[in-house]
N, C-alpha and C positions, 0 to 999 in steps of 0.2 A: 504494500500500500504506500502510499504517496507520504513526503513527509508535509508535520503541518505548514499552511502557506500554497503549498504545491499546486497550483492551477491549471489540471488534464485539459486536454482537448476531450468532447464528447460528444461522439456521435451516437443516435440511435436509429436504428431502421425499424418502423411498425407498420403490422398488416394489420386488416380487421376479418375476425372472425376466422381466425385458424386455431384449429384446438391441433394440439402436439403430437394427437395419436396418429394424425395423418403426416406424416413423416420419416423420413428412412433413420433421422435420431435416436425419435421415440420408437424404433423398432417395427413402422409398417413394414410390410415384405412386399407391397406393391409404387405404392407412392414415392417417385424419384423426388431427392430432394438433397442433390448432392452439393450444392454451396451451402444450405448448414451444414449438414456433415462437415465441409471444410473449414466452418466456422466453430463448430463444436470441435474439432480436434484439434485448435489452435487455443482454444479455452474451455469457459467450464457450463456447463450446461445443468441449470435444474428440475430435476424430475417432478417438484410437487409444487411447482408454483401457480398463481392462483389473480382469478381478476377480485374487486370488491365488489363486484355485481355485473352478473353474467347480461348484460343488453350494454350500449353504444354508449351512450351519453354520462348515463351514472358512473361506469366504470372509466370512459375515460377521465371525466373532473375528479374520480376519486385520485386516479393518476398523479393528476396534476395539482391536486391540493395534500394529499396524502391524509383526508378525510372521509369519512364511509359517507357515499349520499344521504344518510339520513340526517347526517351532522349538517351536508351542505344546502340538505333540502333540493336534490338532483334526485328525482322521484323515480323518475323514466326519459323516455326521449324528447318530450317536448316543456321540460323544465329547463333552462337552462342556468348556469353557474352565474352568480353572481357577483360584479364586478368588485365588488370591497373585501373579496374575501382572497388573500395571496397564493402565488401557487408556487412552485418550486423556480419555473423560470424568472417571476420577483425575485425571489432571491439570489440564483444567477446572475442576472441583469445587474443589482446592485452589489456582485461581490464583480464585479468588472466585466464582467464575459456578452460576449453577443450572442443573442440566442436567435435563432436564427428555425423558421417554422418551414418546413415544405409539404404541402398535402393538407391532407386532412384531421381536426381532432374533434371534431361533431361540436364547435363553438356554436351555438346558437344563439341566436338572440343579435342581438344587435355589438356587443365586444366580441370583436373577431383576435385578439391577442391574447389577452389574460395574463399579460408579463412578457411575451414574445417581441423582443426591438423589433423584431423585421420579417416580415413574412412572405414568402416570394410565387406561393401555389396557394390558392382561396381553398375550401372545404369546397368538398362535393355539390353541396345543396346548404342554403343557409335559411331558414327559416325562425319565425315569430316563436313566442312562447305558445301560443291557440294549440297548436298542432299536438300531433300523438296525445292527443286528453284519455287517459283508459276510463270506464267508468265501475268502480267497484263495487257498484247497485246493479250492475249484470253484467256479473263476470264472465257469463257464460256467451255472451254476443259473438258471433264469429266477426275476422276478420276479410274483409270482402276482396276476394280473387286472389287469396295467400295461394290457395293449393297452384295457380298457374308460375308461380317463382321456381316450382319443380319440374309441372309439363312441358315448361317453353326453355329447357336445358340442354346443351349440345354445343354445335360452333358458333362461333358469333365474335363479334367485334362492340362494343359497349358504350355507354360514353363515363362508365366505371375506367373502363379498357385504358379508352382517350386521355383520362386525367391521370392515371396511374404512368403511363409515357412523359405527358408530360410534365411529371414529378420525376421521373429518372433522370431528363434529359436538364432539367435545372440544377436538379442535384448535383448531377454529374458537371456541368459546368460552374458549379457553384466549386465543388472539390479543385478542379485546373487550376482557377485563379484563383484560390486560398493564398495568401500570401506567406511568408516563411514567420514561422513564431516570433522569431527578433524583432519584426517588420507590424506587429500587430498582438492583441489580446487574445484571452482565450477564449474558444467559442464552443457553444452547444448545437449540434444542427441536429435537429429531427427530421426525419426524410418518412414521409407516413402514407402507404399505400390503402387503394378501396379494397383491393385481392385480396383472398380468395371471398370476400362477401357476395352474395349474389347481387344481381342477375345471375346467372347458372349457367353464361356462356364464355365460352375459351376462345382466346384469337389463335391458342396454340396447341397441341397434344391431345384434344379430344379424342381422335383418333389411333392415340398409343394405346388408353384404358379402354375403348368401347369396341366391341362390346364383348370382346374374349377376355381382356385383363382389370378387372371391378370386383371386388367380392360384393358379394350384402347379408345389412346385417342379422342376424339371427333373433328371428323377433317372432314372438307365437302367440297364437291370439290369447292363450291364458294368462301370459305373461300382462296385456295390454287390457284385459277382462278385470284384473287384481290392481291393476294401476293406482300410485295415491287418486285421490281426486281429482286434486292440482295439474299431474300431468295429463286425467282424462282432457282435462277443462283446457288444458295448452293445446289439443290435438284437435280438438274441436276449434278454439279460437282461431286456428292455422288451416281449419278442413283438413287434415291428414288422418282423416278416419277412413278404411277400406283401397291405402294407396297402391294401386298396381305395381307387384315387386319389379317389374319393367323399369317404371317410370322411377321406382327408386335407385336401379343399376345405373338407368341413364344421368341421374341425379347426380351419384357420388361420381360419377364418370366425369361428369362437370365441371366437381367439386375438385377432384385429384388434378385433372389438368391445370385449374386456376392456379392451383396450391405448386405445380410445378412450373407451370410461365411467371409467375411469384419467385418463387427460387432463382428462375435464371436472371430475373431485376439484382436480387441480392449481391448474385452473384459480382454483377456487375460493376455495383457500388462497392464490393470489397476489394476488384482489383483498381478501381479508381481511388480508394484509400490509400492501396498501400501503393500507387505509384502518384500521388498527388507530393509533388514538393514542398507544398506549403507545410506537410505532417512530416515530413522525412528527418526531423532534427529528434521529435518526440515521439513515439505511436501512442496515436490517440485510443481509449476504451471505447469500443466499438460493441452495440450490444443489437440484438434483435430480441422483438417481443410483441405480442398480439393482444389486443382488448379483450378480448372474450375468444370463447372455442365455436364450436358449429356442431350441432348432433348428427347431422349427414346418415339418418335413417336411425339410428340407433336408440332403441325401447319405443319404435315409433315416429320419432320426435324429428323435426328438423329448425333451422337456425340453432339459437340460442334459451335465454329469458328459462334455464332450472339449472338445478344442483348437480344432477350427473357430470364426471369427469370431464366429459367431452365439451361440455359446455362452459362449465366455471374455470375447468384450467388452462392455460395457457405455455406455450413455446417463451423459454427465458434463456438466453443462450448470450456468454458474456467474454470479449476476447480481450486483453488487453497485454500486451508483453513485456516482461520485465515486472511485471505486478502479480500475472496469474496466468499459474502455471498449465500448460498448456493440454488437454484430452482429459479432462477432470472433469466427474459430477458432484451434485451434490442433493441430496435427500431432501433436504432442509425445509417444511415446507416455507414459503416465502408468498407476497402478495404484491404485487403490479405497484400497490401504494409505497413499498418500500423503496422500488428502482427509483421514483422521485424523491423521498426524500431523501437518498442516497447520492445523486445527481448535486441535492442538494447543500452537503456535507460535505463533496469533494470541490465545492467551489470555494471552500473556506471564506464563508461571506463576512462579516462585519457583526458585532451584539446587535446592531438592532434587526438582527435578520433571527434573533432567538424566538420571536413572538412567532412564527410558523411552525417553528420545532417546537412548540409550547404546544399547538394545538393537535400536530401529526398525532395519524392513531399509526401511521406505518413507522418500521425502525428503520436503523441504517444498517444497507448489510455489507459491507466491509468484512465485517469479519469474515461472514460466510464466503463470498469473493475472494478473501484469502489462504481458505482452505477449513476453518473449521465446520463443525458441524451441529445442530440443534434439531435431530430427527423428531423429537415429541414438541417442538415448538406448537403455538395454537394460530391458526391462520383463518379467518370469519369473512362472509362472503355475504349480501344481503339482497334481497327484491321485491321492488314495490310494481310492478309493472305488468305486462301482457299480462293478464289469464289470473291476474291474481285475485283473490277477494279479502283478504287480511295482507299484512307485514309476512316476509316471510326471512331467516336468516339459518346460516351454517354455520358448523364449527368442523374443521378438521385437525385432528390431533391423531400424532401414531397413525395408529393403523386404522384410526374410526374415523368415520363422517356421520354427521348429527344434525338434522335438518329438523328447524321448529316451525312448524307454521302456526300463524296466531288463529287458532279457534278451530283449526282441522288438524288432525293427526298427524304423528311425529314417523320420522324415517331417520334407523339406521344403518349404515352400511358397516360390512369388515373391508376395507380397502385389500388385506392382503390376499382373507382368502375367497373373497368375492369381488374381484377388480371390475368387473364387468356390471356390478349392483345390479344384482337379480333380487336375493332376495333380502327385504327390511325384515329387520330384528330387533324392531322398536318393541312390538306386541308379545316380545318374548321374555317371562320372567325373571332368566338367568343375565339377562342385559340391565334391568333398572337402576345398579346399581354404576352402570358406565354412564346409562342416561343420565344420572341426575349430576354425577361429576362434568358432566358435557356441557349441560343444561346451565350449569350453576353459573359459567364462565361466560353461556352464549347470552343471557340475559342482563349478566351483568353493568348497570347503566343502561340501559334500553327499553325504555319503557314502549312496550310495542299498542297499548291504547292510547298516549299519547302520540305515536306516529299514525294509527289510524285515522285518529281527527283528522291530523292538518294534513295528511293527503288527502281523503275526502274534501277537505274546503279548498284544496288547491285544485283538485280536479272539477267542483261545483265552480270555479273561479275562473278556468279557462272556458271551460263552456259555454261561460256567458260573453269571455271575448270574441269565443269562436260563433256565436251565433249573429254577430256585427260584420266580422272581419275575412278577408279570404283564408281558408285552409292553407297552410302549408303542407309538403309531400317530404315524409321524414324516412327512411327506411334505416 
């Protein structure tokens, strides 16, 4: 690790919506995904890291404040962060460094920065607060024309596609004329891809997975018959009830190519690093990492918005040379809030940059970065959003996952010897006594009737702007 004072270069590349199983790291056997691999063998890669809540919006300001939405009042997609509240790039900014935004980080609302000095690629789509209003007086309302995000999957060219290029092609020019450290301060660039998120169409490789090479997933209707409620009520909000296993082959087919025209961006940027002059005095910490995962069939379910692996964890893979050592994992579970305030710590900002780190609920993980390890650490994950009808929150610790939903039944899993969470062992006696140590920690400070109100009033509150004002299209 750096000594104190020490001012890295930082780069980060993020995708949205890539969960880590689909990848040749995380041990897929079909998903080519050979510039992580080449990223992962150059540093350390961890297995159990985690968003603070599985949809766009919440989990990225959780990011970038390193507060659980419920702190920030980041409910779902169409709340957006509010401007007095600091995020990690504030504190960059003011320990010297240019921070520097390309792409997307689902800034809504009207502040498109949030601490970012300079932005050089707008978000995808920039919409009002009105938008995504859920309403949890009927939870059960479908979403209209979800199930076509999977029918209309195959080749294509996007205008996801379109901005994703030209996020590379900035990036990459951004990197050339970096200037040489002597010549200039330290800078943070975030380079932030739409890939692998749907639309569900590839400009490239559909044709290597379809339709000989796609597994699918093993999903039986008893399994989907026993379902908590919650994820009945998620399949339903999405229409993926009775989905033709066809159109799910063709789905992940989709999905696997994005997830590999994705890779060869990365790639990209990695040999633009490490031949960019401006970096060649220092190697800068270079890390990749995703907002959320994508269920891509699995128990049903597709996008994102539950607790299953696939969804809430995420690709954390971190290179930096001379600091961390290289083809290394680590256990450790860790959460997306930490990489920011970690970003934030290595800028060694100034005292009045403590009131941020006063209010972080994420830690700095350095240490971990350095090699140690905190396998029983406790890492919590929350969601107020699609399909939901109460607060709902996680805890993973060890080898358990512990899912409370307010006013409907509890789920939980054995991570080790049930990886795949088939079956909950909430309802089994010989567990109560893991429940309530789970429990005790996940509630702690979270009064989850008081978060019920005020997202009801806040969703009662957009309703009536959106009953004035044009809809925003928020995906």
């Amino acid at each position: 690790m750096p000594q104190p004072g020490e001012q890295p270069d930082i780069i980060l590349v993020m995708s949205d919506e890539h969960s880590p199983r689909f990848s040749s790291v995380y041990g897929h056997s079909i998903v080519r995904t050979p510039n992580m691999a080449r990223l992962a063998g150059d540093g350390r890669t961890f297995d159990a890291a985690y968003c603070a809540s599985p949809i766009c919006v919440p989990s990225r300001m959780a990011f970038m404040t390193g507060r659980y939405p419920t702190r920030t009042e980041t409910w779902d997609n169409g709340t957006p962060l509010r401007s007095d509240i600091p995020t990690f790039a504030h504190v960059m900014q003011l320990a010297g460094y240019e921070t520097v935004l390309i792409g997307k980080m689902h800034f809504i609302g009207t502040d498109q920065m949030h601490g970012f000095s300079k932005r050089l690629v707008d978000d995808s789509r920039v919409c009002g607060s009105w938008i995504e209003s859920n309403d949890w007086n009927d939870p059960d309302a479908p979403r209209p024309k979800a199930r076509q995000r999977l029918l209309n999957s195959g080749e294509g060219h996007t205008a996801h596609i379109e901005q994703d290029e030209q996020v590379l092609a900035t990036a990459l020019e951004y990197l050339e004329n970096l200037p040489p450290r002597s010549q200039r301060g330290p800078v943070f660039l975030c380079i932030s891809f739409n890939a692998p998120h749907f639309p569900l169409r590839a400009p490239e490789h559909f044709n290597d997975y379809w339709p000989d090479n796609v597994d699918v997933p093993d999903v039986t209707q008893a399994e989907l018959d026993n379902q908590h409620p919650f994820h009945k009520r998620l399949r339903g909000y999405f229409d993926l009830n009775d989905v033709d296993p066809e159109d799910t082959a063709r789905g992940r087919a989709a999905f696997y190519a994005l997830v590999t025209w994705f890779d060869g961006l990365l790639g990209q940027l990695i040999d633009a690093v490490d031949a960019a002059p401006g970096l060649s005095q220092s190697p800068p910490l270079l890390a990749y990492v995703s907002d959320h995962g994508d269920m891509a069939g699995e128990h049903g379910l597709w996008w994102k918005c539950c607790f299953f692996e696939d969804s809430v964890r995420i690709p954390l893979i971190v290179r930096w040379p001379g600091h961390i050592a290289p083809g290394q994992r680590s256990s450790t579970p860790v959460s997306l809030m930490d990489l920011g305030v970690t970003f934030a710590h290595l800028a060694s900002p100034p005292e009045s940059a403590n009131v941020f780190f006063e209010q972080t609920d994420g830690c700095d993980m350095r240490p971990w970065l350095g090699g140690r390890e905190d396998p029983d650490r406790a890492v919590i994950s929350e969601y107020c959003a699609h399909a939901a009808a109460r607060p709902i929150r996680m805890i993973r610790q060890g080898q358990w996952k512990y899912v409370y939903y307010h006013g409907e039944p509890d789920e939980l899993y054995n991570l080790a010897s049930d990886p795949g969470e088939k079956n909950n062992l909430a309802n089994e006696a010989t567990f109560a006594e893991t429940i309530q140590h789970l429990k005790k920690q996940l509630l702690a400070g979270w009064d989850a009737e008081a978060i019920d109100r005020r997202v009801r009033l806040h969703q009662r509150e957009r309703a009536l702007i959106s009953s004035v004002e044009e809809h925003g299209i928020f995906e």
